[in-house]
PDB file of N, CA, C and O in Angstrom:
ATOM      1  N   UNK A   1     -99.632-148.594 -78.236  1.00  0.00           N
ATOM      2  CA  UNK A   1    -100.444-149.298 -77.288  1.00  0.00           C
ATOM      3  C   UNK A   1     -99.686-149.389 -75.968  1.00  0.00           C
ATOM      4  O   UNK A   1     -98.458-149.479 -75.973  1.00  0.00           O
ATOM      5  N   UNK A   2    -100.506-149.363 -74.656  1.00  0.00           N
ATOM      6  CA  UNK A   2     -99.626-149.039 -73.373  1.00  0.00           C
ATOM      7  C   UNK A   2    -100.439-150.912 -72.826  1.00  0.00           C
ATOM      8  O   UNK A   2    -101.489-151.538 -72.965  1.00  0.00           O
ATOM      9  N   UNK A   3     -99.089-151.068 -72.193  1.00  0.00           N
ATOM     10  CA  UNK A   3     -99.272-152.434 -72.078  1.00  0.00           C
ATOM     11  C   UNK A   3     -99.254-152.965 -70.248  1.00  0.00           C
ATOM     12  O   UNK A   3     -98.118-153.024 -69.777  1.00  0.00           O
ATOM     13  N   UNK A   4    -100.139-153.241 -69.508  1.00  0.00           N
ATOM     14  CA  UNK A   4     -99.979-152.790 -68.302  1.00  0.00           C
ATOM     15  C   UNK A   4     -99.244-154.386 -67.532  1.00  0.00           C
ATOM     16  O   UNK A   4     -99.694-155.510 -67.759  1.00  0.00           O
ATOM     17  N   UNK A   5     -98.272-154.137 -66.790  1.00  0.00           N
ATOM     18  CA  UNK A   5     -97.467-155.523 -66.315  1.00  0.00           C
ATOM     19  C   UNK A   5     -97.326-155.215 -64.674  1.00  0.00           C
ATOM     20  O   UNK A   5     -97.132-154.058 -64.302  1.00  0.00           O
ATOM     21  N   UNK A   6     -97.408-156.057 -63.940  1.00  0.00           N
ATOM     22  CA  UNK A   6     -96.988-156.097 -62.225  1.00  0.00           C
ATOM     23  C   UNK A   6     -96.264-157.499 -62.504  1.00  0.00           C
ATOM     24  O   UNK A   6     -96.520-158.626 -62.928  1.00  0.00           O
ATOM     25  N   UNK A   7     -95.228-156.752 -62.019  1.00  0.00           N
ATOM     26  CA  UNK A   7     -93.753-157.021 -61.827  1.00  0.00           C
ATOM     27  C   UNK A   7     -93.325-157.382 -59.692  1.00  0.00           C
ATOM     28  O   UNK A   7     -93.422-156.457 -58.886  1.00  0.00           O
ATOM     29  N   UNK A   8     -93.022-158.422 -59.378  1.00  0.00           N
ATOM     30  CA  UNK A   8     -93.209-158.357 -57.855  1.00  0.00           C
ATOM     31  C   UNK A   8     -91.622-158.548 -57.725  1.00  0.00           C
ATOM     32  O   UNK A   8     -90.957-159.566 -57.915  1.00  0.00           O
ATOM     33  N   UNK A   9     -91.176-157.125 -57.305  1.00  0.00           N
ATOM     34  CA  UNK A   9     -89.914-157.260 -56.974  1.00  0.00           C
ATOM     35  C   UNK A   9     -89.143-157.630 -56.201  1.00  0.00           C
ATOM     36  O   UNK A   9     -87.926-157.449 -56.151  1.00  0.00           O
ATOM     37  N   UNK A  10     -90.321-158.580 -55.062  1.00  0.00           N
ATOM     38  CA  UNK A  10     -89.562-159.538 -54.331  1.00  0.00           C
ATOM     39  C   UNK A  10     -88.700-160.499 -54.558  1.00  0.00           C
ATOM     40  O   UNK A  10     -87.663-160.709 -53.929  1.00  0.00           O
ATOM     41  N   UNK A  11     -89.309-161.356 -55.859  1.00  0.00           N
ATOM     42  CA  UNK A  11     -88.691-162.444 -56.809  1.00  0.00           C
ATOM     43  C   UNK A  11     -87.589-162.102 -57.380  1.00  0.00           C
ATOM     44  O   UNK A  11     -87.621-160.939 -57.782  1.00  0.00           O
ATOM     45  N   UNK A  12     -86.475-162.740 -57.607  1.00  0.00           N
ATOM     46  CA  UNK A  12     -85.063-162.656 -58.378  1.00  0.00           C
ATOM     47  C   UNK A  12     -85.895-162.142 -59.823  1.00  0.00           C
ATOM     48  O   UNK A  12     -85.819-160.970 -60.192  1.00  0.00           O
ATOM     49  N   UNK A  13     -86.384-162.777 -60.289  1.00  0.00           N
ATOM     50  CA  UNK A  13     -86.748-162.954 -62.125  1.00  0.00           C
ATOM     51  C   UNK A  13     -87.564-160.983 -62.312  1.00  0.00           C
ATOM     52  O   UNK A  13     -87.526-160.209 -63.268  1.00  0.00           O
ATOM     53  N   UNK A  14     -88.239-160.826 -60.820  1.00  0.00           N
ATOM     54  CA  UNK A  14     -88.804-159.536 -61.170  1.00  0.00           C
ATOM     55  C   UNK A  14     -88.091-158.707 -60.747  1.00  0.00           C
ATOM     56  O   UNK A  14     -88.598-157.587 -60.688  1.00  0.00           O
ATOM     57  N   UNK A  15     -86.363-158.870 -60.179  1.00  0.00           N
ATOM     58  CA  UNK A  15     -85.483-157.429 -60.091  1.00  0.00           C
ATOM     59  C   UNK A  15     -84.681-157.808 -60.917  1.00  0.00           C
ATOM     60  O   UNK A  15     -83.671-157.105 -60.925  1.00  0.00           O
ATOM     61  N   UNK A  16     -84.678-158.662 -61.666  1.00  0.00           N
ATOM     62  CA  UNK A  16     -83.972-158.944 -63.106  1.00  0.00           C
ATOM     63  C   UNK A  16     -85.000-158.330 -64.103  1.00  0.00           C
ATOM     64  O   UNK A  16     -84.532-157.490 -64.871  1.00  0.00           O
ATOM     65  N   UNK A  17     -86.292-158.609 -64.211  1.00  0.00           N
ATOM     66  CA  UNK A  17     -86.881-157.556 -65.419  1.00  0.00           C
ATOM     67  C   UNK A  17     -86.833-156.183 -64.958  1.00  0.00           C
ATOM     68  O   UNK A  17     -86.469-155.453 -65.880  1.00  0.00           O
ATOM     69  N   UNK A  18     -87.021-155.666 -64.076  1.00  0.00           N
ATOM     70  CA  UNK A  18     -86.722-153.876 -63.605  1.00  0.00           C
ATOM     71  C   UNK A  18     -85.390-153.638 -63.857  1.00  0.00           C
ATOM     72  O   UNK A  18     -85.250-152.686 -64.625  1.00  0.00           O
ATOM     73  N   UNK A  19     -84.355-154.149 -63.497  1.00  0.00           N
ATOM     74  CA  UNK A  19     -83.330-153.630 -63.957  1.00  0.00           C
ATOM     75  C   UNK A  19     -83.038-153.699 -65.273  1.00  0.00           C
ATOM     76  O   UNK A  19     -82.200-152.944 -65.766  1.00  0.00           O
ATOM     77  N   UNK A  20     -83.931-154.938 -66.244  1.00  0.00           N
ATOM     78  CA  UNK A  20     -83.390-154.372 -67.850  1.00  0.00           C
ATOM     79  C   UNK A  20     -83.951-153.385 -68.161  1.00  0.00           C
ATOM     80  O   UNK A  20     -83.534-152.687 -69.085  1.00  0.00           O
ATOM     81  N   UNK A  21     -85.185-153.047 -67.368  1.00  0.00           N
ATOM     82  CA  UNK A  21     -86.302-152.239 -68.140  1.00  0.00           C
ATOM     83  C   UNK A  21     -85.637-150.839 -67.810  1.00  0.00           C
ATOM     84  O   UNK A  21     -85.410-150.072 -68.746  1.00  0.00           O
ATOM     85  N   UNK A  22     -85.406-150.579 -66.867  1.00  0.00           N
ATOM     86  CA  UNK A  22     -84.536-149.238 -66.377  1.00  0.00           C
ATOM     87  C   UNK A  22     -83.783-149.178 -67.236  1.00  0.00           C
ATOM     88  O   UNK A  22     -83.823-147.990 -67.555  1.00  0.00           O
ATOM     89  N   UNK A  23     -82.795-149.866 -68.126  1.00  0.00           N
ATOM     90  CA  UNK A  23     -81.647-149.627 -69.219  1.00  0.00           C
ATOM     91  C   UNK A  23     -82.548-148.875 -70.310  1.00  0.00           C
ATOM     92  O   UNK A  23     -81.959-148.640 -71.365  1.00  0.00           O
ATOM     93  N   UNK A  24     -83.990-148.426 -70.217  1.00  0.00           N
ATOM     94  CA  UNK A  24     -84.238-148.133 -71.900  1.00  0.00           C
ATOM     95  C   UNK A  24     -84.667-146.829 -71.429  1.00  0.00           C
ATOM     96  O   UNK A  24     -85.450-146.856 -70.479  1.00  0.00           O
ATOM     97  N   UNK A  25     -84.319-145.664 -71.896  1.00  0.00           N
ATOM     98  CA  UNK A  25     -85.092-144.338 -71.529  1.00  0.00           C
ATOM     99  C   UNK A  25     -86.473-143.949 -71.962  1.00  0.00           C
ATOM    100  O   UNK A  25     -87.188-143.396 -71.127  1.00  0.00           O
ATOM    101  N   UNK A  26     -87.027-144.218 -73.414  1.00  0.00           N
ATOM    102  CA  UNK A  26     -88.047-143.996 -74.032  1.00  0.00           C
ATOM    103  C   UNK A  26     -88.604-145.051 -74.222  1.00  0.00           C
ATOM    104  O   UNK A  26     -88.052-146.097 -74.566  1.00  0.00           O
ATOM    105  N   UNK A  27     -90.259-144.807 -73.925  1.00  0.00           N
ATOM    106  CA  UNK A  27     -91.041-145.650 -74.065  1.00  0.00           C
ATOM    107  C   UNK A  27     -91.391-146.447 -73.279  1.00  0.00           C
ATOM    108  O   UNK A  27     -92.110-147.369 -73.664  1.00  0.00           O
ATOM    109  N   UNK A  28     -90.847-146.317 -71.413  1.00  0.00           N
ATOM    110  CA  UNK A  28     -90.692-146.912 -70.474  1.00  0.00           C
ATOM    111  C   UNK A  28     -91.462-145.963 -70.273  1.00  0.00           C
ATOM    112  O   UNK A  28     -91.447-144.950 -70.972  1.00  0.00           O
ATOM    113  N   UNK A  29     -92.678-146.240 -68.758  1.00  0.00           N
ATOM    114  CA  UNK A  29     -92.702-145.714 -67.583  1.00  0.00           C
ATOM    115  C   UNK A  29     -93.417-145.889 -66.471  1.00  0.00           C
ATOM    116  O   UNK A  29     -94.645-145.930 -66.410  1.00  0.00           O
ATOM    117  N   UNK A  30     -92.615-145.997 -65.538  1.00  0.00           N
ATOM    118  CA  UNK A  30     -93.015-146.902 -63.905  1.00  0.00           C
ATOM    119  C   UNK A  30     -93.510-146.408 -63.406  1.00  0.00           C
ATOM    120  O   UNK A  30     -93.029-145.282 -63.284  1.00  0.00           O
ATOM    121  N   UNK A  31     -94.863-146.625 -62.634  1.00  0.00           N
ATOM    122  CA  UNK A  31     -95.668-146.224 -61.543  1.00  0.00           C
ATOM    123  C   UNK A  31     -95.512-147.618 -60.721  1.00  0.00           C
ATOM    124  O   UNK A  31     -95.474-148.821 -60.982  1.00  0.00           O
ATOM    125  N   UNK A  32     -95.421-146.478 -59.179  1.00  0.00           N
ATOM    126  CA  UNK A  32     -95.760-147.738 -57.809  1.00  0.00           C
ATOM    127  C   UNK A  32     -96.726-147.111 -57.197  1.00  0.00           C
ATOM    128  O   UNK A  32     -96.251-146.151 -56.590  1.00  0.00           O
ATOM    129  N   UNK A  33     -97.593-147.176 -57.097  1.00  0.00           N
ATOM    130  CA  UNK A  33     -98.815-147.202 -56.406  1.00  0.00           C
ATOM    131  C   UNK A  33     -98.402-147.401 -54.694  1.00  0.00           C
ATOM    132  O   UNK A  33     -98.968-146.773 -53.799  1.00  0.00           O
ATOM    133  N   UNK A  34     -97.245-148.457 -54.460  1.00  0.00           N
ATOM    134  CA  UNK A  34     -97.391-148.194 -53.275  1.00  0.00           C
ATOM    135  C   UNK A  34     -96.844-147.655 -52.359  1.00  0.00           C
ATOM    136  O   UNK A  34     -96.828-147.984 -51.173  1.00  0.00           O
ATOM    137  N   UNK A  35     -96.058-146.239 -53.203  1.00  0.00           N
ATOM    138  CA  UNK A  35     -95.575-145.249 -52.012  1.00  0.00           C
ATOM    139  C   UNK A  35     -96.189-144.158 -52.081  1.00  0.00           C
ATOM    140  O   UNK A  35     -95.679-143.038 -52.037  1.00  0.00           O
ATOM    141  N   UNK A  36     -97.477-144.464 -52.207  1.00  0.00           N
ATOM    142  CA  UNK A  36     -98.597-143.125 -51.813  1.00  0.00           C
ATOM    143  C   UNK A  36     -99.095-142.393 -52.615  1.00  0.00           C
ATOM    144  O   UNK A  36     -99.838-141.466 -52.293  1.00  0.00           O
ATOM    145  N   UNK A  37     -98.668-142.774 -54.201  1.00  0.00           N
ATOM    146  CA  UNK A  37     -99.328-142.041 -55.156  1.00  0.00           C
ATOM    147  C   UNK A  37    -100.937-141.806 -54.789  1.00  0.00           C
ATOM    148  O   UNK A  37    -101.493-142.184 -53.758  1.00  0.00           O
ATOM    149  N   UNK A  38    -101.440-141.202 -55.720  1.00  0.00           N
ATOM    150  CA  UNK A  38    -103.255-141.149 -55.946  1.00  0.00           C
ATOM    151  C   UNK A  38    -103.737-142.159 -56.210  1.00  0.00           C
ATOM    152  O   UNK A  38    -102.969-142.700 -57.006  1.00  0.00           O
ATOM    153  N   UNK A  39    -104.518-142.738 -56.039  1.00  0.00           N
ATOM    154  CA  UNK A  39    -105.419-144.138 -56.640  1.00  0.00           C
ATOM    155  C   UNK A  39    -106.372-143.710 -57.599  1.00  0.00           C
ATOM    156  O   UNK A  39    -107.421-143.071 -57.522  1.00  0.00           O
ATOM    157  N   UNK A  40    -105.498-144.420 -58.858  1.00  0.00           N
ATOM    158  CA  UNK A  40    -106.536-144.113 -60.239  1.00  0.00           C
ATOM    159  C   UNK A  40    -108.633-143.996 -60.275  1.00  0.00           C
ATOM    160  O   UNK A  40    -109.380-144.811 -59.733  1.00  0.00           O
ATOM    161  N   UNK A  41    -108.981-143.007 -60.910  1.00  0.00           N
ATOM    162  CA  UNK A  41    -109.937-142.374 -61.621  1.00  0.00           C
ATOM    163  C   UNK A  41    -110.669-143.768 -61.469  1.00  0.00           C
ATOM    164  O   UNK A  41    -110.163-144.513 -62.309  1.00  0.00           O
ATOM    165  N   UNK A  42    -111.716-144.487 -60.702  1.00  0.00           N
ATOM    166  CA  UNK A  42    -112.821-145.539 -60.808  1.00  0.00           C
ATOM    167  C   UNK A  42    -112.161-146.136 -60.009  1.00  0.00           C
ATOM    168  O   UNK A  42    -112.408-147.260 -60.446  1.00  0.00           O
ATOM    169  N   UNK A  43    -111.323-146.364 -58.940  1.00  0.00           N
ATOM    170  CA  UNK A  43    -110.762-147.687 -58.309  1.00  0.00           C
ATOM    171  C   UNK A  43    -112.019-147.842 -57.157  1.00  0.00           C
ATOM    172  O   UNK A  43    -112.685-146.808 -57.200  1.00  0.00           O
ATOM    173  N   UNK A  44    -112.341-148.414 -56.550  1.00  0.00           N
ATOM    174  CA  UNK A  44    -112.849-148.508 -55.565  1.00  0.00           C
ATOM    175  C   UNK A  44    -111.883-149.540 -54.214  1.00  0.00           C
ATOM    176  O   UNK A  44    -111.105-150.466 -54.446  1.00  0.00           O
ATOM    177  N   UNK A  45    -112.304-148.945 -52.763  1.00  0.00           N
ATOM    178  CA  UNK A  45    -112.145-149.617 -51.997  1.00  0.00           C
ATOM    179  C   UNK A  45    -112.756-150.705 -51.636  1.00  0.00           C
ATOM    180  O   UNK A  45    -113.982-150.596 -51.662  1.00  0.00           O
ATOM    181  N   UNK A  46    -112.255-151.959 -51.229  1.00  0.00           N
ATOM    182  CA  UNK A  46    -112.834-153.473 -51.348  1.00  0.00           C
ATOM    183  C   UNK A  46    -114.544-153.082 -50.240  1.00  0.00           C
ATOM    184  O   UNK A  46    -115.660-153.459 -50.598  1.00  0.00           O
ATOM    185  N   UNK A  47    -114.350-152.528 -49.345  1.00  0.00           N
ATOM    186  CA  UNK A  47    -115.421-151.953 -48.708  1.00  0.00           C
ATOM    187  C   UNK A  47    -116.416-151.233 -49.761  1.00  0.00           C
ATOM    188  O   UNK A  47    -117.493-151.830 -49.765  1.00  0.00           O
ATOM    189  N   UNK A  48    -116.396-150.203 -50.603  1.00  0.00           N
ATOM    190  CA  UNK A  48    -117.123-149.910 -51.506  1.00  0.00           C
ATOM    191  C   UNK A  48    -117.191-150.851 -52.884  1.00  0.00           C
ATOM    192  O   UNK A  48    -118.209-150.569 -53.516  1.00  0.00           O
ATOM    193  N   UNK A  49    -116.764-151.409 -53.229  1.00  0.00           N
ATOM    194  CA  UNK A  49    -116.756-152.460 -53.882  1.00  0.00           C
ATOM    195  C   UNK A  49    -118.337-154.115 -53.712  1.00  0.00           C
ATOM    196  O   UNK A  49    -119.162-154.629 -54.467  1.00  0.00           O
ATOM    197  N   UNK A  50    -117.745-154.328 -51.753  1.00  0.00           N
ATOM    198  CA  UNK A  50    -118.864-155.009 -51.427  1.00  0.00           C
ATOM    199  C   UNK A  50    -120.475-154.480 -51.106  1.00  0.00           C
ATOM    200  O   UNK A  50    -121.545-155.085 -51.043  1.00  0.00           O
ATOM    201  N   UNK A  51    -120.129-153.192 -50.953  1.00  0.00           N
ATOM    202  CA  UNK A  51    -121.740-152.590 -51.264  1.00  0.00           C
ATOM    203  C   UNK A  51    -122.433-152.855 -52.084  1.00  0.00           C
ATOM    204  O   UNK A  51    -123.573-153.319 -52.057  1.00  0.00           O
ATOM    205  N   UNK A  52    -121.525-152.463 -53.211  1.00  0.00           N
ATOM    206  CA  UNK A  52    -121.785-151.899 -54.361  1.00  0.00           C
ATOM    207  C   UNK A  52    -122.492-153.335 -55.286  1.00  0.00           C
ATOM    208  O   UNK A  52    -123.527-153.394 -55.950  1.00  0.00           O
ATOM    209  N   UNK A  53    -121.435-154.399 -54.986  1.00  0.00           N
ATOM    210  CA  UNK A  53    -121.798-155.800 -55.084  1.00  0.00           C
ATOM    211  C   UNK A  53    -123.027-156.217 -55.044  1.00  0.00           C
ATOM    212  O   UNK A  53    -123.820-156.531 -55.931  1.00  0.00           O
ATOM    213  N   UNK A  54    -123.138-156.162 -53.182  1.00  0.00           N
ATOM    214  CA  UNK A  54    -124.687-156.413 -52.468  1.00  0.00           C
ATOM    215  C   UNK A  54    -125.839-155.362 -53.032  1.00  0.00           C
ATOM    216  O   UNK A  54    -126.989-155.789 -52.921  1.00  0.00           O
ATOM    217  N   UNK A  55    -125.713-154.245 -53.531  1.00  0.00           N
ATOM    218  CA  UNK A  55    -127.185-154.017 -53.742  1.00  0.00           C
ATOM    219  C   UNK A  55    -127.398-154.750 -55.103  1.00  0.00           C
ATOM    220  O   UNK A  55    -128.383-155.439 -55.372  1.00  0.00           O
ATOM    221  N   UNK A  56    -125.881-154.398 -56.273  1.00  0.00           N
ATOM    222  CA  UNK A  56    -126.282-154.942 -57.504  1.00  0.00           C
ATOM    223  C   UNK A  56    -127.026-156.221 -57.728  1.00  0.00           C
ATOM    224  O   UNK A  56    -127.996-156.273 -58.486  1.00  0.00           O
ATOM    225  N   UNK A  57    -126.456-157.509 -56.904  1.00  0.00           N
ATOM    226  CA  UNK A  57    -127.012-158.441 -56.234  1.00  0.00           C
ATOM    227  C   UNK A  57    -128.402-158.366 -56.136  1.00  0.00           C
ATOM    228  O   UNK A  57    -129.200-158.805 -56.963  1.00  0.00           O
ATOM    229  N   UNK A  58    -128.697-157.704 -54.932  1.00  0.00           N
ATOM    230  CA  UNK A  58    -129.985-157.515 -54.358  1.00  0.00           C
ATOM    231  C   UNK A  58    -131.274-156.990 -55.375  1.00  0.00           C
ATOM    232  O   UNK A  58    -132.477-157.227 -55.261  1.00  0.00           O
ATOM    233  N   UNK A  59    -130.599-156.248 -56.330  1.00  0.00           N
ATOM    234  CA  UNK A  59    -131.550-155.690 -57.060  1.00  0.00           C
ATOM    235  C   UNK A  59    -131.633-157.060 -58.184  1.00  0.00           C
ATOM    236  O   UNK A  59    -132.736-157.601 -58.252  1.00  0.00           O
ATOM    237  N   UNK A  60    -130.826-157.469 -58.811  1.00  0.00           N
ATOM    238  CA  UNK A  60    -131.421-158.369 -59.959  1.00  0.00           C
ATOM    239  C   UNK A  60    -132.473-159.531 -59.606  1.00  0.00           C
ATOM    240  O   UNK A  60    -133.418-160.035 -60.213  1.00  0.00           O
ATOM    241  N   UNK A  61    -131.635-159.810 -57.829  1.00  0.00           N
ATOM    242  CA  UNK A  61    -132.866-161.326 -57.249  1.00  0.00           C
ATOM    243  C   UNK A  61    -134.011-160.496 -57.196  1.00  0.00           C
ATOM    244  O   UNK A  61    -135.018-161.046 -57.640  1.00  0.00           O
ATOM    245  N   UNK A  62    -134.178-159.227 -56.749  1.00  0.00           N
ATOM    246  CA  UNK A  62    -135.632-158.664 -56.382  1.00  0.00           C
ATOM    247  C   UNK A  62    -136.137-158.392 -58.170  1.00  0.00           C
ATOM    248  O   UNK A  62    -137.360-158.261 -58.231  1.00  0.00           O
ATOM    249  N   UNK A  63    -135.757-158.335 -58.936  1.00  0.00           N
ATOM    250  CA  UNK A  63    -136.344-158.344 -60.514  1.00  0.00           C
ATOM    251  C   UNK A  63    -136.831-159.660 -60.683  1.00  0.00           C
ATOM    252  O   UNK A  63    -137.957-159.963 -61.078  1.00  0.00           O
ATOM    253  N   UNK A  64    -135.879-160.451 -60.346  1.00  0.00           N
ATOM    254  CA  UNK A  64    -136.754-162.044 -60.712  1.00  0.00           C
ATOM    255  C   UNK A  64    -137.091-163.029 -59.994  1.00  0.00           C
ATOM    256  O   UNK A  64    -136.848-164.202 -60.281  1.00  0.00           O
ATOM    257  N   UNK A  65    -137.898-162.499 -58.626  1.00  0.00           N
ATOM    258  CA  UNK A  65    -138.667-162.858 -57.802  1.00  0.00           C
ATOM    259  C   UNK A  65    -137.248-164.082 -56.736  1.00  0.00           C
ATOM    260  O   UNK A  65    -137.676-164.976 -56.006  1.00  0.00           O
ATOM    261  N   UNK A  66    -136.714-163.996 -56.789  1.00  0.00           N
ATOM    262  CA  UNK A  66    -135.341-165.041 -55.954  1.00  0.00           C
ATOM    263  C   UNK A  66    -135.141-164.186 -54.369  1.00  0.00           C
ATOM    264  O   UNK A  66    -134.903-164.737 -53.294  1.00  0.00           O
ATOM    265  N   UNK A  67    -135.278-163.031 -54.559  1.00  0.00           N
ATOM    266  CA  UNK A  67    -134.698-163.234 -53.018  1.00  0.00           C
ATOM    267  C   UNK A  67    -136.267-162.084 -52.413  1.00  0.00           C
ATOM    268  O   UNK A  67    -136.421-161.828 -51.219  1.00  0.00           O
TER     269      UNK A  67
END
């Protein structure tokens, strides 16, 4: 089972868990997203996100007479 954790390595306690976690070779493995990797398969941008919101929205009030 892959177990997903954000770790903020600003905090003492979260460059104390990266550095134990770096001690284990197998069964570890780190992605940072924020030095430019790809943005995972379904993510949406908060802009496509609030569209996406507003029609879903829009369509259920227009099913049951509300908006």
């Amino acid at each position: 089972m892959v177990h997903t954790v954000y770790l903020d390595d600003t905090t003492i306690n979260g460059r104390k868990l990266l550095k134990e976690l770096r001690r284990y070779k197998k069964g570890i493995q780190f992605e940072n997203f924020a030095t430019g990797s790809v943005v995972p398969e379904g993510y949406m941008t908060p802009e496509e996100f609030r569209t996406k919101a507003k029609t879903s929205l829009t369509k259920i009030l227009n099913e049951h007479g509300i908006y």
